[in-house]
matplotlib code that plots the C-alpha trace (Angstrom):
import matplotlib.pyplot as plt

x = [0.0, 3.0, 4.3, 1.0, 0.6, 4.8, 4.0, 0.5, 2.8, 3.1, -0.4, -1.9, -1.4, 1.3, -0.1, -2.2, -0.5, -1.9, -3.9, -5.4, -5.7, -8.3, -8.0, -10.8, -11.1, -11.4, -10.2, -7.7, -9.8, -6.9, -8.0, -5.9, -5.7, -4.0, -0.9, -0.6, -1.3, -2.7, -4.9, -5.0, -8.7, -9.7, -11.3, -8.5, -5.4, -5.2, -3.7, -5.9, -5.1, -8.1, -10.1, -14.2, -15.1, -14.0, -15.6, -15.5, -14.3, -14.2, -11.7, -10.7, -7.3, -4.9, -5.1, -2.4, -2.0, -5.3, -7.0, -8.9, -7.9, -10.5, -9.0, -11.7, -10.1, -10.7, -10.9, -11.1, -12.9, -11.1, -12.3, -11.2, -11.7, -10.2, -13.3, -17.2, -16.2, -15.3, -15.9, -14.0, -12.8, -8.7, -7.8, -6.6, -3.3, -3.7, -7.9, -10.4, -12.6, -15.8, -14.4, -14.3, -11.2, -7.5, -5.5, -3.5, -6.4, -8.8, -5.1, -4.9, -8.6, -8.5, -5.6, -7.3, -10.4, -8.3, -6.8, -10.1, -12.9, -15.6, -17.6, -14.5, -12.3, -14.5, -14.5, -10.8, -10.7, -12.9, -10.6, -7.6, -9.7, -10.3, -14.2, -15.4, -18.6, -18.2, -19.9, -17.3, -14.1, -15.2, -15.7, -12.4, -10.9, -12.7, -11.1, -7.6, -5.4, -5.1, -1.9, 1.1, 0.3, 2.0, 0.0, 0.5, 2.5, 1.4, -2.2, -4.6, -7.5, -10.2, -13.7, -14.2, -17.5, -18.2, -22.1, -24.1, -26.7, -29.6, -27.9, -24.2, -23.5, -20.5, -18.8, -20.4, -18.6, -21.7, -21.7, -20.0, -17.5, -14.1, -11.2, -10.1, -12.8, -12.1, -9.2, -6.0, -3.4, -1.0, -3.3, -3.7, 0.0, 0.5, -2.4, 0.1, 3.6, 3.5, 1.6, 5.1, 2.3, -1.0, -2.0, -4.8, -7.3, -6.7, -10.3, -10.6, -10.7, -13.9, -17.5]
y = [0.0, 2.3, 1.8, 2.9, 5.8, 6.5, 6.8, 8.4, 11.7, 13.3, 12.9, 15.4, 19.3, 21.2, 21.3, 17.8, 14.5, 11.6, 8.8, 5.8, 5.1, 3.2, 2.2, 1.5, 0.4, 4.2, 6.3, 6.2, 7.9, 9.6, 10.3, 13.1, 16.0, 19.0, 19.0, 22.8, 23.4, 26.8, 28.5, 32.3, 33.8, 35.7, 38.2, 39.7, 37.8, 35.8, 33.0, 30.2, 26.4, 26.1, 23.3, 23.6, 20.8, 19.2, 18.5, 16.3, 17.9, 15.9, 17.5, 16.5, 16.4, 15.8, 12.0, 9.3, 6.4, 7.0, 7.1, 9.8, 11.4, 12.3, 13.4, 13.5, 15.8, 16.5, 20.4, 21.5, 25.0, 26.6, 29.2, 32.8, 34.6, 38.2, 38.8, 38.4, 35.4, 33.3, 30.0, 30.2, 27.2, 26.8, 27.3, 24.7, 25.3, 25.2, 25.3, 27.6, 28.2, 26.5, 25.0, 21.7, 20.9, 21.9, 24.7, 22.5, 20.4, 24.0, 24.9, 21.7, 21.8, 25.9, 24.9, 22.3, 24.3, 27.2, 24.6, 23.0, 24.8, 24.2, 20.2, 19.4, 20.0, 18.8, 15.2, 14.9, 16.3, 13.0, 10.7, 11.7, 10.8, 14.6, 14.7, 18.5, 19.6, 22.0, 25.0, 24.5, 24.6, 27.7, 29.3, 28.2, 30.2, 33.1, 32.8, 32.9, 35.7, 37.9, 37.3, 40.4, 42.4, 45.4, 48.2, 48.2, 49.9, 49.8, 50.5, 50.4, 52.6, 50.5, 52.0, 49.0, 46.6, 43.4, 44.7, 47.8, 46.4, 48.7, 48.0, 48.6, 51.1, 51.6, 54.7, 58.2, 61.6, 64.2, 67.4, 70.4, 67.8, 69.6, 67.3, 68.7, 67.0, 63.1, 61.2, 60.9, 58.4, 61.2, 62.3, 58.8, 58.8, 61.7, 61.0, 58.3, 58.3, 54.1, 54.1, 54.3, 53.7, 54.4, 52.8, 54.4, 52.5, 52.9, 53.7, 56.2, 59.3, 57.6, 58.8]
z = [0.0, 1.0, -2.6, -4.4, -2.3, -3.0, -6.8, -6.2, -4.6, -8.5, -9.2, -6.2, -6.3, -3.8, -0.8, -0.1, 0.5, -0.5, 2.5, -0.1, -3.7, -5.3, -9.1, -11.4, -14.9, -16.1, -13.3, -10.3, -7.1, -5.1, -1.2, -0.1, 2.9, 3.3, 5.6, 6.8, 10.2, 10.1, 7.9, 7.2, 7.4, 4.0, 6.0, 8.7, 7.6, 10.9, 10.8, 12.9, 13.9, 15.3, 13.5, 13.8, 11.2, 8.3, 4.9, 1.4, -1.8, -5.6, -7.8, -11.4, -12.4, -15.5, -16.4, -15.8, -17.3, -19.9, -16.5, -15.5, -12.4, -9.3, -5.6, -3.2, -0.8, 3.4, 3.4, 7.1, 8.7, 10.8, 13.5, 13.4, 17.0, 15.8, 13.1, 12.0, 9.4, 13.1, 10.7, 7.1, 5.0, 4.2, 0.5, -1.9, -3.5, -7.6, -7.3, -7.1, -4.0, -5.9, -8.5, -9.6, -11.2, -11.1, -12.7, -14.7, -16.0, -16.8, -18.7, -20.5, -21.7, -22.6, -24.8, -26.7, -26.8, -28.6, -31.7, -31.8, -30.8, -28.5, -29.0, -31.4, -28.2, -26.1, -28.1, -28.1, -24.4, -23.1, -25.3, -23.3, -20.1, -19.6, -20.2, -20.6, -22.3, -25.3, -23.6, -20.7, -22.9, -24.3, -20.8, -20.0, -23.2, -22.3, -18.5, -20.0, -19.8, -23.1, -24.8, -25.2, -28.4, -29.5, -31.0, -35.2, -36.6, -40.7, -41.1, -44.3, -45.1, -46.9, -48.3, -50.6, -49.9, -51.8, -52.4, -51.4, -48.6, -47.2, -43.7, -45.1, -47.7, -50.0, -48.6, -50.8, -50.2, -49.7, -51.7, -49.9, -47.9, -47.5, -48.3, -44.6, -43.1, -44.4, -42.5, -44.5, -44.9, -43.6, -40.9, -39.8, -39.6, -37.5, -35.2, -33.9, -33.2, -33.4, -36.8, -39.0, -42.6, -43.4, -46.6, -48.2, -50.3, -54.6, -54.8, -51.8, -54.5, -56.3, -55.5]

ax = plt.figure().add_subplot(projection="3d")
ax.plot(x, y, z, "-o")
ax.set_aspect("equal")
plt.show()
């Protein structure tokens, strides 16, 4: 049993240590507690060893073996005697306070979701024993970061449409417009010390 729980160590997050392992046909259930001593309110900042109860969480993780990963985790409430929270639940390295699954696994899934989409990521996602409905996925994309961008610096000037619609009309310069008064490739230019070329369309001259 010792041995199990010895190779079971890389499968659970920082912070929680491993008690009993149970293996099925298409998951491995991993039983695991928390080993701090002392938990720090969210409230005050106190820290507090004083336990008041303890509670069952089930957490998916990244898969092992083609086997899907579940901890069922012993999260304890602690008491806080220096503000009105008094009872408050310890935090879970590497998971949300509500969610369901860990940061690595929400990563993995958000990654596929981005080369494959929503239900197309979700379908390879459950192969790899990391089941995830399609709607899900695409919350997770939305919850990542944005990535660096810098602001352009060559910009174009397009008037052209494929076909005049009611709701979206080619571009027609009114009677009595001044020149002064339509945006310019150079003006474009100087409006922005980034913008190093403004392209202006071929036909932005035609009525």
């Amino acid at each position: 049993m010792m041995q199990i729980l010895d190779r079971a160590l890389p499968l659970v997050p920082a912070g929680l240590q491993a008690t009993a392992v149970m293996i099925k046909q298409d998951r491995i259930v991993v039983t695991a507690r928390t080993i701090g001593t002392v938990a720090t309110c969210p409230t005050c900042g106190t820290g507090s060893d004083h336990v008041h109860s303890r509670y069952w969480r089930t957490i998916a993780d990244l898969p092992w073996q083609g086997r899907q990963i579940v901890l069922r985790v012993q999260v304890r409430r602690f008491r806080c005697r220096h503000c009105r929270s008094r009872i408050f639940a310890e935090r879970l390295p590497e998971i949300a306070r509500k969610g369901r699954r860990t940061g690595r696994l929400m990563l993995a899934q958000a990654q596929i979701g981005l080369v494959l989409g929503g239900e197309p990521g979700a379908r390879l996602a459950s192969k790899l024993a990391m089941p995830v409905s399609g709607d899900t996925v695409l919350r997770l994309i939305r919850k990542l970061p944005a990535p660096p961008w810098s602001p352009p610096r060559v910009i174009g000037v397009d008037d052209w449409a494929v076909a005049p619609r009611p709701a979206l009309r080619n571009h027609r310069v009114r009677p009595g417009t001044r020149p002064g008064d339509r945006p310019t490739a150079g003006s474009l230019r100087r409006s922005s010390a980034r913008v190093a070329e403004a392209t202006p369309d071929r036909r932005a001259g035609q009525p």
